[in-house]
N, CA and C atoms as an extended XYZ file, in Angstrom:
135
Properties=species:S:1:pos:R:3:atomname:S:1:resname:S:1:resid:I:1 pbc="F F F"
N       146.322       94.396       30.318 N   UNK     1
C       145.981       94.330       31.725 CA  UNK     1
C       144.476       94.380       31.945 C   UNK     1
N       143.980       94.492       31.084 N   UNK     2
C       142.174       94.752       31.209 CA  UNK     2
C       141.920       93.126       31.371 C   UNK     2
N       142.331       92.442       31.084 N   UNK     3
C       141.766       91.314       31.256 CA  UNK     3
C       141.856       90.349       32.908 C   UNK     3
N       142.790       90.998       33.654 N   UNK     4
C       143.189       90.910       35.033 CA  UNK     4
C       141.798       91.412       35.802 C   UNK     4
N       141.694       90.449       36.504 N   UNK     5
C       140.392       90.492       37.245 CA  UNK     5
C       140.646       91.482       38.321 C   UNK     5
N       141.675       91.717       38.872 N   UNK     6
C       141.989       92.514       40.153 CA  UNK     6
C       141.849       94.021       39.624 C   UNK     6
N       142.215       94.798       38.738 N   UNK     7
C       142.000       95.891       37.801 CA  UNK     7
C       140.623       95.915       37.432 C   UNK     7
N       139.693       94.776       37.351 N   UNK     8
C       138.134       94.772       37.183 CA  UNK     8
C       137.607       95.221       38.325 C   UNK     8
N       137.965       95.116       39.720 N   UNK     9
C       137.109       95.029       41.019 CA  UNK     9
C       137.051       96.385       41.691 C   UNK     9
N       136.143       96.888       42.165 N   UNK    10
C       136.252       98.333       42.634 CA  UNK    10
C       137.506       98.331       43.748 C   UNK    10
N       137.410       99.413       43.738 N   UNK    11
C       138.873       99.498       45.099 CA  UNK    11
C       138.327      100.158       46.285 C   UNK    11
N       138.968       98.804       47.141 N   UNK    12
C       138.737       99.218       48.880 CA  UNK    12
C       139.358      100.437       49.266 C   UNK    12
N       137.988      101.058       49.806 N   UNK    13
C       137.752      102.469       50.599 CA  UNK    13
C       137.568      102.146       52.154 C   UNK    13
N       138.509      103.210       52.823 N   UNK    14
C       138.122      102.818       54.155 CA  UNK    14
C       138.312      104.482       54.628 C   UNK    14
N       137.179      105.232       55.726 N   UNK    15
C       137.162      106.210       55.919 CA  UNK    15
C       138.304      106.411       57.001 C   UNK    15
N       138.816      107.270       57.043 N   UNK    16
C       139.987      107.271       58.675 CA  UNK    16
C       140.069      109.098       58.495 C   UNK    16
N       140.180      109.875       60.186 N   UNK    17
C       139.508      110.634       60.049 CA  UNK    17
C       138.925      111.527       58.873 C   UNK    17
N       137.830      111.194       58.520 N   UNK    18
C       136.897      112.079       57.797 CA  UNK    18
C       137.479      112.052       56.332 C   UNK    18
N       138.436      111.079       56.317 N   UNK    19
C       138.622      111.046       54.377 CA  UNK    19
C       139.197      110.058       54.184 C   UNK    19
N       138.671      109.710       53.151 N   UNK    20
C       139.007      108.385       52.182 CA  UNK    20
C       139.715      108.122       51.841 C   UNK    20
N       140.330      106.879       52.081 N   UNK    21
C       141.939      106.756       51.307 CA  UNK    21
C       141.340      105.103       50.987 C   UNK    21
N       142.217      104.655       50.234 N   UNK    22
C       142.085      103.795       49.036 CA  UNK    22
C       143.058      102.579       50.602 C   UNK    22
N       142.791      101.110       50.324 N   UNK    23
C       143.291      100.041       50.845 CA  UNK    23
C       143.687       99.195       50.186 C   UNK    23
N       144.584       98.638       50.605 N   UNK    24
C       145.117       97.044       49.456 CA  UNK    24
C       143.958       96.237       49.492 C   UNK    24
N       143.910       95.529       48.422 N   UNK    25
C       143.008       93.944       48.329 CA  UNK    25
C       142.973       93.205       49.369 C   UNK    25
N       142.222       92.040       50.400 N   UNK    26
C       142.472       91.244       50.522 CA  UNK    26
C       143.771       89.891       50.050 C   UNK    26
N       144.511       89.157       51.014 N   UNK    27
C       144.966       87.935       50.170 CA  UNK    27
C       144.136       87.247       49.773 C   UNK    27
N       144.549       86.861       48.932 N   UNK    28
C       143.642       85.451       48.160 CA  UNK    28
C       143.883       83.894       49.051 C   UNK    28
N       143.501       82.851       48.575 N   UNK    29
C       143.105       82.112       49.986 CA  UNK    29
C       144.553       81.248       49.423 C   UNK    29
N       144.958       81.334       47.744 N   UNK    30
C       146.097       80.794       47.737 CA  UNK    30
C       147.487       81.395       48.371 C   UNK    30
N       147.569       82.657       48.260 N   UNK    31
C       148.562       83.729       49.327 CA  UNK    31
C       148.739       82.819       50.716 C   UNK    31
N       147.495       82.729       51.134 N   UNK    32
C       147.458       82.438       52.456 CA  UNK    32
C       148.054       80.805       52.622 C   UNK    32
N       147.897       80.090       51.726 N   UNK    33
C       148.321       78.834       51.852 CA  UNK    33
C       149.705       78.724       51.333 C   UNK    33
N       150.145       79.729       50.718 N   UNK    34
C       151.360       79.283       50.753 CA  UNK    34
C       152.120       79.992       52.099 C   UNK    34
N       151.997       81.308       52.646 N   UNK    35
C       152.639       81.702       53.555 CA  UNK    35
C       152.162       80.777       54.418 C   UNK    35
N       151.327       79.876       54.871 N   UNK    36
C       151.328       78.877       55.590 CA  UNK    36
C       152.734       78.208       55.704 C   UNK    36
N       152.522       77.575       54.245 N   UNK    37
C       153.777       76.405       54.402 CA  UNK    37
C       155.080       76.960       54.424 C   UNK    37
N       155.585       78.375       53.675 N   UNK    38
C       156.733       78.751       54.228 CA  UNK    38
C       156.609       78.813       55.642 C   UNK    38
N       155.794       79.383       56.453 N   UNK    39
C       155.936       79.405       58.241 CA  UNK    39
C       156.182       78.368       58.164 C   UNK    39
N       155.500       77.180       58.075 N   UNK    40
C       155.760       75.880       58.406 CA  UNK    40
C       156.811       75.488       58.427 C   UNK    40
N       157.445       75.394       57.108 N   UNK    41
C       158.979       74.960       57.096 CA  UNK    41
C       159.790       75.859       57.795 C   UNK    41
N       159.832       76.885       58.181 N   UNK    42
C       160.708       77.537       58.747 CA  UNK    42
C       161.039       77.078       60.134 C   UNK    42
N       159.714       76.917       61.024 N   UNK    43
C       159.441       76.352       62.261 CA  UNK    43
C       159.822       75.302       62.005 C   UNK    43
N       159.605       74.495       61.414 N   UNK    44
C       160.521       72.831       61.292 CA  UNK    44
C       161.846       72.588       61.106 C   UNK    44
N       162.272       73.753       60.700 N   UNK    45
C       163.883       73.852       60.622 CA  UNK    45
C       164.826       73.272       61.540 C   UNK    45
């Protein structure tokens, strides 16, 4: 797993009151293109 780039990248911190808790990643822009086209087809149904 060391070779997985996502395990390389620091991890999103976001403060909420007064302590730190850890956040998911961003999607990646391919995530996003595919939940595109499933919406898509669904709506075309």
């Amino acid at each position: 797993m060391n070779s997985n780039l996502v395990y390389k990248k620091e991890p999103r911190k976001e403060l909420l009151n007064d302590e730190t808790v850890l956040i998911s990643p961003r999607h990646s822009i391919d995530h996003n293109r595919v939940t595109s086209n499933i919406y898509y087809a669904f709506c075309t149904f």
